[in-house]
PAGU-744875 format. One record per residue (C-alpha): x, y, z. Coordinates in Angstrom, 3 decimals. Layout:
! residues N
<site><c1>X</c1><c2>Y</c2><c3>Z</c3></site>
...
! end
This chain:
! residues 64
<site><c1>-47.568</c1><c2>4.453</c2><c3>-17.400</c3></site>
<site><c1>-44.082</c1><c2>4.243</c2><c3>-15.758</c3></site>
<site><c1>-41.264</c1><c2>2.853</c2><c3>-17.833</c3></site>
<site><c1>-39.307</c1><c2>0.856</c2><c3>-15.669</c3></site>
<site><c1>-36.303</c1><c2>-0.116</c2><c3>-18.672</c3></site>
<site><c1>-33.666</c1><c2>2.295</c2><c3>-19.260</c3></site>
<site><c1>-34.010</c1><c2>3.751</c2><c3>-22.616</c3></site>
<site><c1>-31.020</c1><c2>2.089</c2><c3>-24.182</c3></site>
<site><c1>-32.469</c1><c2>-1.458</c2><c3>-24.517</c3></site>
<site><c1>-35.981</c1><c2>0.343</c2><c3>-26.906</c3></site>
<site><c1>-34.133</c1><c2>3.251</c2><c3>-28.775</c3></site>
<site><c1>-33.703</c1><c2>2.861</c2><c3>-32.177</c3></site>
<site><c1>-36.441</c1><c2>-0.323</c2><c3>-32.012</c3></site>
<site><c1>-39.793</c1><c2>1.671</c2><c3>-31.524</c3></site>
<site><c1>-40.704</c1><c2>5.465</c2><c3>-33.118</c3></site>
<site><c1>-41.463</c1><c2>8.152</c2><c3>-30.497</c3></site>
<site><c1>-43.862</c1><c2>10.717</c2><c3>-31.152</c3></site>
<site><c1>-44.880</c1><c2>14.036</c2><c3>-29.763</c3></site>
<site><c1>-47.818</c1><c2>13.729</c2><c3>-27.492</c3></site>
<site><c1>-48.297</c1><c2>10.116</c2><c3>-27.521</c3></site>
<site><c1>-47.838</c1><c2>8.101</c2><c3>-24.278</c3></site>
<site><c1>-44.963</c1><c2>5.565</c2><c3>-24.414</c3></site>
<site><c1>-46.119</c1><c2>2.322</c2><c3>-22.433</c3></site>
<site><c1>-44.737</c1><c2>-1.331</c2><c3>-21.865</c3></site>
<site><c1>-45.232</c1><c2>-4.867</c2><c3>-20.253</c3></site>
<site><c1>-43.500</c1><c2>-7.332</c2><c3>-18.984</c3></site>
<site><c1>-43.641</c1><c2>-10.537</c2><c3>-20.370</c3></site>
<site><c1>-43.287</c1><c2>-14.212</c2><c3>-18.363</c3></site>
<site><c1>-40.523</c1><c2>-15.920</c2><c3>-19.746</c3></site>
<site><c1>-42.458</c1><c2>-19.127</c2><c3>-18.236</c3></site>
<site><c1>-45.083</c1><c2>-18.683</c2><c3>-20.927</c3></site>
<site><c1>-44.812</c1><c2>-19.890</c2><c3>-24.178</c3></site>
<site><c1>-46.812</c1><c2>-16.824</c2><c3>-25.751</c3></site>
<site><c1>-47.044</c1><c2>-18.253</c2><c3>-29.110</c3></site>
<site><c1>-48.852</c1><c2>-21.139</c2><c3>-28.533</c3></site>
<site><c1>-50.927</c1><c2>-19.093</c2><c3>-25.354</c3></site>
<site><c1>-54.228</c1><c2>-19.410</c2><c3>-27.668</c3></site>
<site><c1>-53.864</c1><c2>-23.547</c2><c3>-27.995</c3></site>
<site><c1>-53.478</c1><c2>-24.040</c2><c3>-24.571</c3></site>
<site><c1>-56.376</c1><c2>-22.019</c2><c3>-23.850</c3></site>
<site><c1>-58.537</c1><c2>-23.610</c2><c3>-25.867</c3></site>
<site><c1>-57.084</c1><c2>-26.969</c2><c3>-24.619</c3></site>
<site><c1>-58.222</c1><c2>-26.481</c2><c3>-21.309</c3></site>
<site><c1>-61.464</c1><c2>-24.991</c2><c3>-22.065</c3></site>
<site><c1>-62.116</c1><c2>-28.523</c2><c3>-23.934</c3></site>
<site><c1>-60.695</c1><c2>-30.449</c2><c3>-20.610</c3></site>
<site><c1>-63.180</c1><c2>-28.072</c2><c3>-19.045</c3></site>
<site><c1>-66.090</c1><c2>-28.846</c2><c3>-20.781</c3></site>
<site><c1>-65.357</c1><c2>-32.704</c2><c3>-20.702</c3></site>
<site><c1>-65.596</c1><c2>-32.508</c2><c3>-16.995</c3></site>
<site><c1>-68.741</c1><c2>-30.854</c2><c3>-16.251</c3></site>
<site><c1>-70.333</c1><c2>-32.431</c2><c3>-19.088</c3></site>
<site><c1>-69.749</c1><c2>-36.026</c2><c3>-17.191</c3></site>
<site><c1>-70.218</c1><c2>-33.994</c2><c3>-14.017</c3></site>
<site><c1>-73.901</c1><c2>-33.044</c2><c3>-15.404</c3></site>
<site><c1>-74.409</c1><c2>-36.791</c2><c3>-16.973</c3></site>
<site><c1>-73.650</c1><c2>-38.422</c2><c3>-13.625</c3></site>
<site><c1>-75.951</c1><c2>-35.973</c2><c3>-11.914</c3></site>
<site><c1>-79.066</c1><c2>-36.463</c2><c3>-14.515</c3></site>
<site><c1>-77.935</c1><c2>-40.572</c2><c3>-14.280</c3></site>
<site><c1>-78.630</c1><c2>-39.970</c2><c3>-10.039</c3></site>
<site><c1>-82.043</c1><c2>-37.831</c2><c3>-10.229</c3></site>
<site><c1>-83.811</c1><c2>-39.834</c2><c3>-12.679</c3></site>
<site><c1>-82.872</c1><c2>-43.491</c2><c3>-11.398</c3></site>
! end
């Protein structure tokens, strides 16, 4: 709830109004945030690629 950026660098860029709470975030300059959703879903497929051969090499050991 604490604004940590001097007021300068957001006047004139967002609308202020009476009784509403002003809040903010930080954003990672590391992260690419337009493509964030992509890469999620990249890894989730890398994800389920390994425990799926995780689960087949497990059913290959039990049965044989």
């Amino acid at each position: 709830m604490d604004i940590t950026i001097t007021k300068s660098l957001y006047t004139g860029f967002i609308k202020e109004y009476e009784g509403a709470t002003l809040m903010h975030c930080e954003l990672n300059p590391a992260i690419v945030y337009t493509a964030f959703t992509a890469v999620v879903r990249k890894q989730k497929q890398v994800m389920l690629k390994l425990v799926q051969r995780k689960y087949d090499a497990l059913k290959v050991y039990i049965f044989f």
